[in-house]
C-alpha positions in Angstrom: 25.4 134.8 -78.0 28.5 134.7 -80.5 30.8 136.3 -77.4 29.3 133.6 -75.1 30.3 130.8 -77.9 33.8 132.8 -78.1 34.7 132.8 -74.5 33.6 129.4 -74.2 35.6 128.2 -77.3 39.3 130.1 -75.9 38.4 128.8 -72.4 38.3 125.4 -73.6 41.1 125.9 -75.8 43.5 127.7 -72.4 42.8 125.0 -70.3 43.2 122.3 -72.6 46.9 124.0 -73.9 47.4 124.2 -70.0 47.2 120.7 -69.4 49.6 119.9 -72.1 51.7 122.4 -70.8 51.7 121.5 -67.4 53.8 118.6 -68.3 56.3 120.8 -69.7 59.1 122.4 -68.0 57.3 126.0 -68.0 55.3 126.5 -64.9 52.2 127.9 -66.9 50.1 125.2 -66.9 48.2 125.1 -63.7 47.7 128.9 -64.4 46.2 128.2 -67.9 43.8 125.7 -67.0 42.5 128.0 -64.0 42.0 130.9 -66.8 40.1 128.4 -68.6 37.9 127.0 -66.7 36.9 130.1 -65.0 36.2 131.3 -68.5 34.3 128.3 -69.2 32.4 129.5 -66.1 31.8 132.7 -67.3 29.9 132.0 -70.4 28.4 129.2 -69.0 26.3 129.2 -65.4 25.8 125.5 -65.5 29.5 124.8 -65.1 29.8 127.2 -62.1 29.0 124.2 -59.7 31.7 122.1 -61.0 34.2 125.2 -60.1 32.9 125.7 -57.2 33.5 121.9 -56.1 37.0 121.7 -57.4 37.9 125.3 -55.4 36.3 123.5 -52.0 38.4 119.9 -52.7 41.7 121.7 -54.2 43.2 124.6 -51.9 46.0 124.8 -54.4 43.5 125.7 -56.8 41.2 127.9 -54.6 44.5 129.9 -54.1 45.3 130.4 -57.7 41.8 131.3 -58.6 41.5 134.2 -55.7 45.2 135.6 -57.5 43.5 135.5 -60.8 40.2 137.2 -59.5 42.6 139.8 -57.7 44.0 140.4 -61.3 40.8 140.0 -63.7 38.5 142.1 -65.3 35.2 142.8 -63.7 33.1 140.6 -65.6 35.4 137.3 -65.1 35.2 139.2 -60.9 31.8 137.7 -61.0 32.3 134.0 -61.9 35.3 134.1 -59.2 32.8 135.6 -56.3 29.6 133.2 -57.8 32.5 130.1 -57.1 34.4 131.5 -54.4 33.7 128.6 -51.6 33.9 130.6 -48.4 31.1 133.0 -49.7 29.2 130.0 -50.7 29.5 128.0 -47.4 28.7 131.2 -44.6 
């Protein structure tokens, strides 16, 4: 319960930072907020849906989730597959 509470609170906290710095010069905004919200995911089945709509309407963001899910550890591997759009849709 406290790790679900945990990963929630730093996924809310990435993808918030990553909007803010998305506006910045750095690229590492889009990156941040995909880390998030996958996080989010993670500790939290009810948002999965919501993922798995934004990864079906935004390609850009389907693309940068399958990188991250290429480089994540196995339990985040999960939340990627449970949202991964092509595996939902065949």
């Amino acid at each position: 319960m406290i790790a679900r509470v945990a990963t929630t609170i730093v996924g809310v906290l990435l993808a918030f930072y990553g909007v803010i710095a998305a506006i910045s010069p750095l690229p590492l905004g889009i990156p941040l907020v995909v880390l998030g919200l996958i996080m989010i995911a993670a500790a939290n089945p009810a948002a999965r849906p919501l993922i798995l709509k934004m990864r079906r309407r935004w390609r850009w963001f389907d693309r940068l989730a399958r990188e991250a899910a290429r480089r994540s550890p196995e339990r985040f591997r999960a939340t990627f597959e449970d949202t991964d759009p092509d595996k939902r849709d065949g």
